[in-house]
ZAMARGU-4260 file (C-alpha; in steps of 0.2 Angstrom, whole numbers, plus 5000, padded with zeros to 4 digits):
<rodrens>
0) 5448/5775/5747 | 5437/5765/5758 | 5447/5752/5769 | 5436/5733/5773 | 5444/5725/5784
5) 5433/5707/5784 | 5435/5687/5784 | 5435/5680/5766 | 5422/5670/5759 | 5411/5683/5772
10) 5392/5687/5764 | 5391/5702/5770 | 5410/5706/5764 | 5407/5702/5750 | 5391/5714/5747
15) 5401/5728/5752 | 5416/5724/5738 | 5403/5721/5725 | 5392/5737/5728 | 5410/5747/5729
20) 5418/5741/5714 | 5400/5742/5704 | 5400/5760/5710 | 5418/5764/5704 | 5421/5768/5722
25) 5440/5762/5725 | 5442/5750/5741 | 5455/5740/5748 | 5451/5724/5755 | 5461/5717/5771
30) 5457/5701/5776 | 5457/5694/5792 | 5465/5678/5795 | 5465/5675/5816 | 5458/5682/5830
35) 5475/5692/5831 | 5474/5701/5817 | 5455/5704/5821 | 5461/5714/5836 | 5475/5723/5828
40) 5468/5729/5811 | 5450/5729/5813 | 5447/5733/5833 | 5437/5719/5835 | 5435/5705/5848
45) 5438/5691/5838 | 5440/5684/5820 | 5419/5679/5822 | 5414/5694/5830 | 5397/5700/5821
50) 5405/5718/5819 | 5412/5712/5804 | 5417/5718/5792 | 5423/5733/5797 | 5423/5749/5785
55) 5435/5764/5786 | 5432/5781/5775 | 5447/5793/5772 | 5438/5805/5786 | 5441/5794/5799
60) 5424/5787/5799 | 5422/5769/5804 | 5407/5759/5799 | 5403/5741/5807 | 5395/5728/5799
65) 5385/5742/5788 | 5371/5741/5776 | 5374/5747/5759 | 5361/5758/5762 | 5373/5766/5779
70) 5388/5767/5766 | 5375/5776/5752 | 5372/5788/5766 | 5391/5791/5769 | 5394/5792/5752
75) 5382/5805/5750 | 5371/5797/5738 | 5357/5795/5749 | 5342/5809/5746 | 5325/5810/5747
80) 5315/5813/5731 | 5318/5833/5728 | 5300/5834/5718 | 5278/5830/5723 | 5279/5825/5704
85) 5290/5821/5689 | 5287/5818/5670 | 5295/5804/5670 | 5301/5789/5683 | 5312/5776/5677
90) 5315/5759/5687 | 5330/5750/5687 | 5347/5759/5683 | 5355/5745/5669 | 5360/5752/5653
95) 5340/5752/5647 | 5337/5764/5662 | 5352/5773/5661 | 5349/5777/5644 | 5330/5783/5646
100) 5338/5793/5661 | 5348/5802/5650 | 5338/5804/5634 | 5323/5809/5647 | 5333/5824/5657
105) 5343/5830/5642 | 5325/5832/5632 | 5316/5843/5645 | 5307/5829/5655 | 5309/5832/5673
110) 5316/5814/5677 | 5321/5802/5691 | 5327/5786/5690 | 5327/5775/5706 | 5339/5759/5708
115) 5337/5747/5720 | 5357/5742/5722 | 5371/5749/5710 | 5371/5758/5694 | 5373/5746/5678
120) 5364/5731/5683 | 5369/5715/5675 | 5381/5722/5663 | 5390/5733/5679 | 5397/5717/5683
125) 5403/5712/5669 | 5424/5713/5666 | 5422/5718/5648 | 5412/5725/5633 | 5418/5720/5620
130) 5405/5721/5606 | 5398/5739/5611 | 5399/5751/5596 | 5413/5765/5599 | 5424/5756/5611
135) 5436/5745/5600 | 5448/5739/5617 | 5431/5735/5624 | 5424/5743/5641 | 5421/5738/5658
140) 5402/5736/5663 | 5408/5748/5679 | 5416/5760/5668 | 5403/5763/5655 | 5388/5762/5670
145) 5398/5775/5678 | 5397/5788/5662 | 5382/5787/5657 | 5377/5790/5676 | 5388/5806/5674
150) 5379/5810/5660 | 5361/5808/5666 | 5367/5819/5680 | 5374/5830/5671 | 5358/5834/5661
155) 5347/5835/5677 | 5342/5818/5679 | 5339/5812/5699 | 5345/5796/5703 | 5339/5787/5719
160) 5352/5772/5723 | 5349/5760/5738 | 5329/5760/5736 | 5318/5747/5732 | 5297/5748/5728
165) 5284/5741/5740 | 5270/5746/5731 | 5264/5753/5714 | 5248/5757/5707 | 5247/5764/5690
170) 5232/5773/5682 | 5231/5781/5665 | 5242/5796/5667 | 5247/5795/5683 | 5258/5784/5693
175) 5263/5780/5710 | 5276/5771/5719 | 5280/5770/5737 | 5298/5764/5744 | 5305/5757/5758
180) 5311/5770/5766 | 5293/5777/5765 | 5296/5791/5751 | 5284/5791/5737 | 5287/5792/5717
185) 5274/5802/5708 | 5276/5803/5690 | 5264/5806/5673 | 5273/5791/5665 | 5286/5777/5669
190) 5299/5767/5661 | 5303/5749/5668 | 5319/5744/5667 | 5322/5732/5681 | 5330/5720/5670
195) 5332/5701/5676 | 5338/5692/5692 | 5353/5679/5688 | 5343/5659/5692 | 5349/5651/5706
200) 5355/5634/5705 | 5340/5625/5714 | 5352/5615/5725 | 5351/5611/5746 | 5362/5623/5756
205) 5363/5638/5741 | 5357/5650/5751 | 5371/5646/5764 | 5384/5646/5752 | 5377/5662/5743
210) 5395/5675/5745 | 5405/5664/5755 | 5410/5654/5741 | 5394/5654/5727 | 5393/5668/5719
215) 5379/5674/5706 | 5385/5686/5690 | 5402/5687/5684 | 5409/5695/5701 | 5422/5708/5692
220) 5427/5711/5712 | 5434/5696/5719 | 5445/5694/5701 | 5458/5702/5714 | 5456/5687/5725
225) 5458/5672/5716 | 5475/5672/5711 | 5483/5654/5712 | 5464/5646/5714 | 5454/5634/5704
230) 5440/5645/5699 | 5423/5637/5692 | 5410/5647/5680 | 5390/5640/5675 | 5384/5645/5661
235) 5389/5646/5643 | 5382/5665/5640 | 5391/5680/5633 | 5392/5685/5655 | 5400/5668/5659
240) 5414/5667/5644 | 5417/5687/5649 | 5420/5681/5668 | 5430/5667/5664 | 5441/5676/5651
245) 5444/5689/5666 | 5447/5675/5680 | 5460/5667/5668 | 5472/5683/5671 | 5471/5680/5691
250) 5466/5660/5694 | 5477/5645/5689 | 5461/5639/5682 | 5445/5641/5675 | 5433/5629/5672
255) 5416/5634/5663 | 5400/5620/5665 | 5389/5621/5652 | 5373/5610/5649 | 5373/5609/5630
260) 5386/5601/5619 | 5396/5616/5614 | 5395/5635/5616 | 5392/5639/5598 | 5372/5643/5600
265) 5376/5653/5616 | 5391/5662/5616 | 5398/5675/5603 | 5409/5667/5590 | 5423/5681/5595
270) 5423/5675/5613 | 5422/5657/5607 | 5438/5659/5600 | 5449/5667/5615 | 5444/5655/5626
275) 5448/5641/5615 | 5464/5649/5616 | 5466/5651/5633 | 5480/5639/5641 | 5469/5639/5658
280) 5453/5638/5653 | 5442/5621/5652 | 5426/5618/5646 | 5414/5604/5652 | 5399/5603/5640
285) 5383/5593/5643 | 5389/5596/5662 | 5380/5602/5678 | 5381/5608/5695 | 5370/5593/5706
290) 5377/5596/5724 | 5387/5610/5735 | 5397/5605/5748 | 5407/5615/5764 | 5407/5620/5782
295) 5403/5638/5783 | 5409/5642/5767 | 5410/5634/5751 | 5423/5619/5748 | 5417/5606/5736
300) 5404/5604/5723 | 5397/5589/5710 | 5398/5589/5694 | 5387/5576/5687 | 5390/5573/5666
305) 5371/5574/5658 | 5376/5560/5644 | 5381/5547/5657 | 5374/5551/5673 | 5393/5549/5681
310) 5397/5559/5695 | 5413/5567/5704 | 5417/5579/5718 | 5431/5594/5712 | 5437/5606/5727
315) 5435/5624/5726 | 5430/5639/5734 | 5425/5650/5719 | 5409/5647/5710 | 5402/5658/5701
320) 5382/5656/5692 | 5380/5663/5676 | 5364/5653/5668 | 5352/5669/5662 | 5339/5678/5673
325) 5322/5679/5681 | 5314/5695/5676 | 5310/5707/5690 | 5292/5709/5687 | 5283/5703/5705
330) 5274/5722/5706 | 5268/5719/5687 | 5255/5704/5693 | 5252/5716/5709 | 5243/5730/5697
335) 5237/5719/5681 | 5250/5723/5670 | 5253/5708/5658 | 5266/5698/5660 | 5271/5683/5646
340) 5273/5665/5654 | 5291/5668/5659 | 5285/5683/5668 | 5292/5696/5655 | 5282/5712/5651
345) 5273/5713/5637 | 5271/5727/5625 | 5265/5735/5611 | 5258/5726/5596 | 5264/5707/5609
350) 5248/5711/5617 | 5238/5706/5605 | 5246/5691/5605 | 5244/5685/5621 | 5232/5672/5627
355) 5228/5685/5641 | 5214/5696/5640 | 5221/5715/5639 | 5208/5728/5645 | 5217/5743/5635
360) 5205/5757/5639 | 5210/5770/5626 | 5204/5774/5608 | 5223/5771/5600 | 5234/5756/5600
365) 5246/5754/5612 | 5264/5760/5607 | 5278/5750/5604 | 5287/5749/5620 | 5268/5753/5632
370) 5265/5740/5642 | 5244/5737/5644 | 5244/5751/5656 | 5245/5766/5648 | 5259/5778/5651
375) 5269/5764/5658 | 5283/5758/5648 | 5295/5743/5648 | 5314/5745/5642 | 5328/5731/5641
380) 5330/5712/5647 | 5313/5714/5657 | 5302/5716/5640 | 5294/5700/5632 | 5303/5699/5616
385) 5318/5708/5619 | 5337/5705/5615 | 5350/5703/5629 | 5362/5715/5620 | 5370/5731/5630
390) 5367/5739/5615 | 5349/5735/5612 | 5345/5739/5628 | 5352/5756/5626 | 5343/5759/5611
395) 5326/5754/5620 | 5329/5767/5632 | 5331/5779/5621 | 5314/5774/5610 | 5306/5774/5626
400) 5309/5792/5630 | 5303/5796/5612 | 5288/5785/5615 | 5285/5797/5632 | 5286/5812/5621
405) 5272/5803/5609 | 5261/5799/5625 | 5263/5816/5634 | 5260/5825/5619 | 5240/5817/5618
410) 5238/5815/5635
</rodrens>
């Protein structure tokens, strides 16, 4: 059990409780509401005092102010690369890269798999599955993350949490990626799975407000916290109707902004109907998010109504942004791998279609999931074309571990 002690609606409190809960590790949060209780609880100055938050492990040990990466480190989970080379490197630890991790080790491929926050990725923050095959009562994101981690482990896979790329450069069997703690990834092939970054709002002060008030994802960790609050969701995706069936069980209320007239092209007809039942949950179509308003936190923001152009300021202190993702694909324009407009990879028989002109230097078509470097594969919500389903994106792993095989095999 880890013990934060922190202010609420704190950033960097809110990164710790985020990481923790995505990496099943339990915590108990204790926050601090005066200067007094700064001094008692935390051993701090003052309730502003930038050693907060404050972070105590079963051991004794008592972290201040830490980076995810000190608590990896504490945890244990931070190594250095145990091999000069690997068959296989996978980036990005969603379900697409979890899955290729486990189909990977468990097939003889000598396999790491490097993640630049937590296991799970978008779908680690998500409350509940409820449409995954196999689990009828539904699964948490954190839960189902957390096995197939297990099980990637389990057949040998090395997992490299708390890391981030600086550089990659790719060459027909070979490829190389540097990280900023300054190890290097070599591997004969490589799977991307680095999956999508949730948009912002494109609004003044967001930045500001971004953990200490506006959130981005469901936020499975602060349902704990919102009890007896008003608790406002963007978005009108399968993520944002999961969040705010969860924040009904802990809020008064919830009320989801959505920008089209109803949710019946966005949201799963099985979702559609429970929050239509839901006593405490509103839903405010053809509605937007224009301006945020607070001090140093979050207090207030405007909802403007797209029809009329009316507009009105609701208080709140929970905002949560669920309106799809960016995909993670900077490196890709860094070493000339195609990208589509939106900045998706683009594979296989795509690349044909692109209006970009693809050097592919081999004698064979590329494979279905090869991006136009060959030996370097995409997987999941990061691929041109793919379908933002858990289950899809476990199955793509898996067909790109097969497609490794293939390309190995001719190498």
């Amino acid at each position: 059990m880890v013990k934060i002690y922190g202010r609420m609606r704190s950033a960097e409190g809110y990164a710790i409780r985020d990481f923790l809960h995505r990496c099943d590790i339990p915590f108990e949060w204790v926050e601090l509401n005066s200067d007094e209780e700064a001094a008692k609880l935390a051993h701090v100055q003052h309730l502003g005092d930038s050693r907060l938050p404050v972070c105590e492990f079963n051991d004794g040990t008592r972290l201040e102010c830490p980076t995810i990466r000190q608590i990896t480190e504490k945890l244990g989970w931070f190594r250095g690369p145990s091999r000069s080379e690997y068959d296989l490197a996978i980036y990005g630890a969603g379900p697409a890269g979890l899955s290729a991790a486990v189909y990977g080790a468990s097939e003889g491929l000598r396999t790491v798999l490097v993640e630049r926050w937590a296991v799970g990725g978008q779908a680690g923050s998500t409350s509940k599955i409820e449409n995954y095959l196999g689990f009828p009562d539904g699964v948490s994101g954190t839960e189902l993350a957390e096995r197939a981690r297990d099980q990637a482990v389990r057949f040998g896979a090395e997992i490299l949490l708390a890391r981030a790329g600086v550089r990659a450069e790719f060459s027909t069997g070979n490829g190389i990626v540097d990280l900023e703690d300054g190890s290097r990834i070599m591997a004969r092939t490589s799977v991307c799975a680095t999956g999508v970054a949730y948009r912002r709002l494109e609004l003044p002060d967001e930045a500001r407000f971004s953990g200490a008030g506006l959130y981005y994802g469901a936020g499975a960790s602060e349902a704990s916290l919102v009890r007896g609050e008003h608790v406002y969701i963007v978005g009108g995706g399968n993520s944002a109707g999961q969040a705010a069936m969860h924040f009904s069980q802990h809020g008064n209320h919830v009320t989801m902004v959505v920008r089209d007239t109803s949710l019946k092209s966005t949201l799963s007809q099985y979702l559609i109907d429970r929050i239509s039942a839901a006593p405490n949950i509103e839903v405010l179509t053809c509605t937007t998010v224009t301006a945020l308003h607070g001090d140093d936190a979050l207090r207030e923001i405007t909802l403007t109504d797209r029809r009329s152009g009316q507009t009105r300021r609701v208080k709140t202190n929970w905002l949560f942004v669920c309106i799809g993702g960016l995909p993670q694909t900077e490196w890709a324009k860094e070493v000339g791998v195609v990208r589509d407009e939106a900045g998706y990879l683009v594979t296989g028989p795509d690349l044909h279609d692109t209006d970009q002109k693809v050097q592919w230097p081999l004698d064979r078509e590329p494979l279905y999931l090869e991006t136009s470097m060959p030996g370097v594969f995409a997987a999941g919500d990061v691929r041109h074309g793919s379908i933002k389903r858990v289950a899809a994106a476990v199955g793509e792993g898996a067909t790109a571990v097969a497609l490794v095989h293939r390309y190995l095999s001719s190498a």
